[in-house]
C-alpha positions as CSV (number, residue, x, y, z in Angstrom):
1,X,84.2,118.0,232.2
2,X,86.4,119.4,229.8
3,X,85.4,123.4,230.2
4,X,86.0,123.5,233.9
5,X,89.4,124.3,235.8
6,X,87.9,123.7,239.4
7,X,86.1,120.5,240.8
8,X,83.0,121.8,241.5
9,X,81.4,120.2,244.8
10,X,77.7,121.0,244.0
11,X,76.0,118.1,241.8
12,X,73.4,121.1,240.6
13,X,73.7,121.1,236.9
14,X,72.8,124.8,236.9
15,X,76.0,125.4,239.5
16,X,78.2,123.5,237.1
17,X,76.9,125.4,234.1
18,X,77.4,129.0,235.9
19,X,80.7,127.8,237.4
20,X,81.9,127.0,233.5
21,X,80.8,130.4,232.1
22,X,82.5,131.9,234.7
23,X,85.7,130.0,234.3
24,X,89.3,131.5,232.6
25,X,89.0,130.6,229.0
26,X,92.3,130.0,227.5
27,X,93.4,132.4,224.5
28,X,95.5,131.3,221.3
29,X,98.7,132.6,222.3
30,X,98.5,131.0,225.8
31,X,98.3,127.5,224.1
32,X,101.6,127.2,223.5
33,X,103.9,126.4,220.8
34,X,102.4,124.6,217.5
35,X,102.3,120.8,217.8
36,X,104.8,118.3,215.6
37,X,102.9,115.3,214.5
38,X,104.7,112.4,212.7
39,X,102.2,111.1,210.4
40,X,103.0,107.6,208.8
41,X,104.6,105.0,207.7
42,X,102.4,103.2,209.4
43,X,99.0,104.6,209.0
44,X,95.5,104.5,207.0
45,X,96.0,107.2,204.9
46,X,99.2,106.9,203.8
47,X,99.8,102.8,203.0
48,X,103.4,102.8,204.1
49,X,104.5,104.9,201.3
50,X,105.5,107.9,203.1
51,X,106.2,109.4,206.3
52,X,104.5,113.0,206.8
53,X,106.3,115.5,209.5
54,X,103.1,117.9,210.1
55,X,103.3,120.9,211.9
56,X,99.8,121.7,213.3
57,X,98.5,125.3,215.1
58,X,95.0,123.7,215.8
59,X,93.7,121.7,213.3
60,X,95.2,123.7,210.7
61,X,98.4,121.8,209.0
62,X,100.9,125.2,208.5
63,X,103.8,123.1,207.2
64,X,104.3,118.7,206.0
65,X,107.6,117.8,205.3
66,X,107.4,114.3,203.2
67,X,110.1,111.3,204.0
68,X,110.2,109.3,201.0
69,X,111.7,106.0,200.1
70,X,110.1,103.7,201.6
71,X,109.5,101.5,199.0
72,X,112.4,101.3,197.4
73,X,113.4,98.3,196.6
74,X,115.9,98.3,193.7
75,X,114.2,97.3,190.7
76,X,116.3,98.6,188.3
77,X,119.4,96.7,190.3
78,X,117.4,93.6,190.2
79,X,116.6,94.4,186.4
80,X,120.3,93.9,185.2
81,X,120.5,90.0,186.0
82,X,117.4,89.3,184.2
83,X,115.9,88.2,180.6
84,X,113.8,90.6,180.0
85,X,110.3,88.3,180.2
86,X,111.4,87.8,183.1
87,X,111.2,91.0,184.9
88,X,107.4,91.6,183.6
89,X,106.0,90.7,187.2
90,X,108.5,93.1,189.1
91,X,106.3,95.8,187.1
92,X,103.2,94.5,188.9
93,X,104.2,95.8,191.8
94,X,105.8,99.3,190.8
95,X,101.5,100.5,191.2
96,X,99.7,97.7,193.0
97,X,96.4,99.5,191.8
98,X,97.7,99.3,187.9
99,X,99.7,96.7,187.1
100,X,98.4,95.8,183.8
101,X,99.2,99.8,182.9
102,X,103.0,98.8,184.3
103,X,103.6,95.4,182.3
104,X,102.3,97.5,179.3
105,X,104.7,100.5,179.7
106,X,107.7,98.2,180.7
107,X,107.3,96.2,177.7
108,X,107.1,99.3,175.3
109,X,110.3,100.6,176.6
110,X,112.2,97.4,175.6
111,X,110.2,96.9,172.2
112,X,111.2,100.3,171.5
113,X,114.5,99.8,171.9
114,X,114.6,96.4,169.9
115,X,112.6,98.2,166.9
116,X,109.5,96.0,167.4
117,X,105.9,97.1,166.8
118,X,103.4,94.6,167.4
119,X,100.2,93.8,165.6
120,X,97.1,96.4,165.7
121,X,94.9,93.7,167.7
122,X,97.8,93.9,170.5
123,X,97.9,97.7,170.6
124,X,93.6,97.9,171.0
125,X,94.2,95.2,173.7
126,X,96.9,96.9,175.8
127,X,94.6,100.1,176.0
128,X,91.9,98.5,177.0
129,X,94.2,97.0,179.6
130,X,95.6,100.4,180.3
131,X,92.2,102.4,180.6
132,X,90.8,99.6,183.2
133,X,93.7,99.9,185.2
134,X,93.0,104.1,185.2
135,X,90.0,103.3,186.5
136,X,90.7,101.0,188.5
137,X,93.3,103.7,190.0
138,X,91.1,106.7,190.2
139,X,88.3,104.7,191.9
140,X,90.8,104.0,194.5
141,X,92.5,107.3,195.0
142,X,88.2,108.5,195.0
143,X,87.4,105.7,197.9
144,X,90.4,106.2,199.8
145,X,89.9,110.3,199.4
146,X,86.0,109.7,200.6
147,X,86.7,107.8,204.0
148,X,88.8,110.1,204.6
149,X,87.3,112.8,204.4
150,X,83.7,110.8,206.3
151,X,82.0,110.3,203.4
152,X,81.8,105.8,204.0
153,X,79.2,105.5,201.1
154,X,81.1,106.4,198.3
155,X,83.8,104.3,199.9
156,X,81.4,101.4,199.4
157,X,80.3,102.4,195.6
158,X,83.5,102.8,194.6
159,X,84.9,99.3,196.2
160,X,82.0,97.4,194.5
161,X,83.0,98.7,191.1
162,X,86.4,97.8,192.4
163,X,86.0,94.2,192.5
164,X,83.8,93.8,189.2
165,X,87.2,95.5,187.6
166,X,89.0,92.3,189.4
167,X,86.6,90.0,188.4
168,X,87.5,90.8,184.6
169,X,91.6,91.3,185.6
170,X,91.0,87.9,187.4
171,X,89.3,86.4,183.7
172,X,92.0,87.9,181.6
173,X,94.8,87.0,183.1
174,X,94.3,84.7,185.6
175,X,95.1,86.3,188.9
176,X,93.3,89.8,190.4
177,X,96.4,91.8,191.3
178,X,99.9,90.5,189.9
179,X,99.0,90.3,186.6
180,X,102.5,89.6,184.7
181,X,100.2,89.6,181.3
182,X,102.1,91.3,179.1
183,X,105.0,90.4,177.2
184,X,107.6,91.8,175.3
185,X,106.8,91.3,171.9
186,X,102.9,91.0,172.7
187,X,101.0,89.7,175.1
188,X,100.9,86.1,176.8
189,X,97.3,85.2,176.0
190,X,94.5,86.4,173.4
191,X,91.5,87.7,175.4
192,X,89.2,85.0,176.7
193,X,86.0,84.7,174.8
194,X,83.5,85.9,177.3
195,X,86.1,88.9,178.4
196,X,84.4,91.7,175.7
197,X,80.8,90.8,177.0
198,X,82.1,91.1,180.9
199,X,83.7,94.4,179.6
200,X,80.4,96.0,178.1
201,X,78.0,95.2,181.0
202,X,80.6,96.4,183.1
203,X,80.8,99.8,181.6
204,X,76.9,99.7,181.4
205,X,77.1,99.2,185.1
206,X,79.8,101.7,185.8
207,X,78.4,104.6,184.3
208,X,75.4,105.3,186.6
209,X,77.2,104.1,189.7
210,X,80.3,106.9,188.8
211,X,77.5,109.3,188.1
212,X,76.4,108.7,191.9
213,X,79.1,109.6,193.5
214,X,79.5,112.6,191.2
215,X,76.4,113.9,192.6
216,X,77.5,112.7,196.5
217,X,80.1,114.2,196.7
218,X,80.8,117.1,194.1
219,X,78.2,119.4,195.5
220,X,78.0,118.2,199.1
221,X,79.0,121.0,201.3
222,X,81.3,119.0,204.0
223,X,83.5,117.5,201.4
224,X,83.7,120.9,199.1
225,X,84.6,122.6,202.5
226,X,87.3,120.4,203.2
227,X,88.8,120.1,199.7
228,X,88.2,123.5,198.2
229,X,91.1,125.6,198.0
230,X,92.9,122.9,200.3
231,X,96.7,121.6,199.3
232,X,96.9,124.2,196.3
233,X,99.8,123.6,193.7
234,X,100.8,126.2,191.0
235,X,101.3,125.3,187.4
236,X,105.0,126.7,188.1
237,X,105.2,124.5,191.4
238,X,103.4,121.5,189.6
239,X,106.3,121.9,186.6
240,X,109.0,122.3,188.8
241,X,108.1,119.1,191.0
242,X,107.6,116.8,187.4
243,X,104.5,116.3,188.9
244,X,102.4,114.3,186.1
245,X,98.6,112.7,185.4
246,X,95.9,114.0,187.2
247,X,98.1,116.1,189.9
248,X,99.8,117.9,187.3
249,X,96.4,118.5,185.1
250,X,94.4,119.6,187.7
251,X,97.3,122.8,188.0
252,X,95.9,123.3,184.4
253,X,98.5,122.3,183.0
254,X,97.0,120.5,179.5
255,X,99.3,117.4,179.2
256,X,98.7,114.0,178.3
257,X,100.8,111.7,176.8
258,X,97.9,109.9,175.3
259,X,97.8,112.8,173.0
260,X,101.3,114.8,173.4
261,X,103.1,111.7,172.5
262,X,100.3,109.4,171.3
263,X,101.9,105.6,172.1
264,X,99.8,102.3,171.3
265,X,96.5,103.2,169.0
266,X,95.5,106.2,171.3
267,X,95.8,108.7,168.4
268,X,93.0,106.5,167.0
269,X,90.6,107.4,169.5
270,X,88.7,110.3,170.5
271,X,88.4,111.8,173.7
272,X,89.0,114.6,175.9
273,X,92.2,115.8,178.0
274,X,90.7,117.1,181.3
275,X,92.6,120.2,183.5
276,X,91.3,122.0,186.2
277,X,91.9,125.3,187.4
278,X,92.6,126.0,190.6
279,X,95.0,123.2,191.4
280,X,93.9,121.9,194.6
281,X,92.3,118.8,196.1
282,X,89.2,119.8,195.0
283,X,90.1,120.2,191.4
284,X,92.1,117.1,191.1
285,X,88.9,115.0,192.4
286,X,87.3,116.3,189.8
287,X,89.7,115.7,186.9
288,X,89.6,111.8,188.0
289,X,85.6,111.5,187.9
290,X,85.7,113.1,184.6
291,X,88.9,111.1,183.5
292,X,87.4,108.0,184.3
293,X,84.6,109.4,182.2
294,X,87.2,109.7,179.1
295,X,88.6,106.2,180.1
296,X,84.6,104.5,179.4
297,X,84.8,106.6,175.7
298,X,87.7,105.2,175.0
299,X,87.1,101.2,176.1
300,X,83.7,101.5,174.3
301,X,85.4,102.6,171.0
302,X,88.3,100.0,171.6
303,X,85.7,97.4,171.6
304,X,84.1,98.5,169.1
305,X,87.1,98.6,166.6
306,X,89.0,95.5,168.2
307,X,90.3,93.9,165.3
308,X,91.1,90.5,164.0
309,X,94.5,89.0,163.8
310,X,97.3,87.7,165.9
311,X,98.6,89.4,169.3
312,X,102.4,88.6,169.4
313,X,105.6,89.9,167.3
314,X,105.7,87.6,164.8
């Protein structure tokens, strides 16, 4: 029995109980010195990106030192003995969770460099590539954040929307995760014919099931205990660390390069740049449900204006 610091002889469970309340309880300061943790590579939560060096007094993290670079694997080194096609599916795996996003901004880098600008129907399908992927990212991030934190369902919801997102990835481009579908100069493939329908039920779908765990979550006291004015990060601190997307936004910081420094047809579309305000884990949850909000505004309109036309640099 944990509470006792004796064997007690007497089976009576009224003894034992009298025999615990009577027992030396141990203060804070006799505990000790606070306890180091090493947290990672190699663990649930963290996906071998990162070792964390926690320093607990109780349950309550006072200090994490990150040790990064585990993942380094010398892309850019690899880069310099390459066409440039043929680096597109060394982006796939820069952010497992958003390829497509990573062929997309690879092959904008180069085309800007070579002066190309490709045709209005390859811009409209690049974003919709790019705001699937964001969702596709944020309902991780949300899942992962969930179990994490106990709460299995939305784990669940967010995985099944998950796989209907691979399902169209896996129609587009032929494969669910490496995705190598962009080019330089365009894009390998037009989109398949039943793709645009796949897309609209999708987002028909979507929409209540995100607007479920909204209402799990976002007033449920457990997970607004444990996120709430947890992991805090300044505007200044969020600036000075380059932080960027959601982490940086929910500091309040307002930037977005979709609208900053508009790239593709995004300064085509309307929708909303979402900041929080108290910069911690609570406020960046929230900035990812509403962005993935934003992200459905902006596929519906893409499919709505897709135009006509060829894909590739001619």
């Amino acid at each position: 029995m944990p509470f006792t610091v004796r064997e007690i002889e007497s089976p009576d469970p009224v003894t034992r109980v009298a025999a615990a309340d009577a027992a030396p309880r141990l203060e804070r300061d006799d505990i000790g010195e606070k306890m180091v943790l090493n947290m990672g590579p190699s663990h649930p939560a963290t996906h071998g990106v990162l070792r964390l060096v926690l320093e607990l007094d109780g349950e309550i993290i006072t200090k994490a030192t990150p040790d990064i670079g585990f993942l380094h694997r010398g892309d850019e080194k690899i880069a310099e003995n390459m066409q440039y096609n043929q680096f597109v599916p060394y982006t796939d795996r820069l952010d497992y969770l958003a390829p497509l996003s990573n062929n997309v901004a690879y092959a904008l880098a180069v085309e800007k460099l070579m002066g190309w600008e490709i045709p209005p129907r390859g811009k409209t399908i690049r974003t919709i590539c790019c705001e699937t992927s964001r969702i596709s990212s944020h309902l991780m991030g949300l899942g992962a954040m969930a179990l994490d934190l106990g709460a299995m369902t939305v784990f669940l919801y967010t995985f099944t929307e998950r796989e209907k997102l691979y399902n169209l990835f896996e129609l587009l481009t032929g494969t669910r995760l490496t995705t190598s579908y962009t080019r330089v100069g365009g894009q390998i493939r037009d989109l398949p014919e039943r793709f645009i329908p796949q897309l609209k039920k999708f987002l028909d779908d979507f929409e209540p099931s995100l607007n479920e765990c909204d209402r799990l979550l976002t007033r449920n006291k457990i997970f607004v205990d444990r996120t709430k004015g947890i992991g805090v990060i300044s505007k200044d601190r969020a600036i000075a660390y380059a932080l960027s997307g959601p982490n940086l936004r929910g500091s309040g910081i307002e930037h977005d390069l979709r609208r900053k420094h508009p790239y593709l047809d995004y300064d085509n579309y309307d929708f909303d740049v979402v900041i929080g305000s108290a910069g911690d884990c609570y406020d960046r949850y929230l900035v990812r449900i509403e962005e993935m909000r934003q992200s459905v505004r902006i596929l519906r309109q893409g499919i709505h204006k897709l135009p006509a036309g060829t894909i590739n640099v001619a």
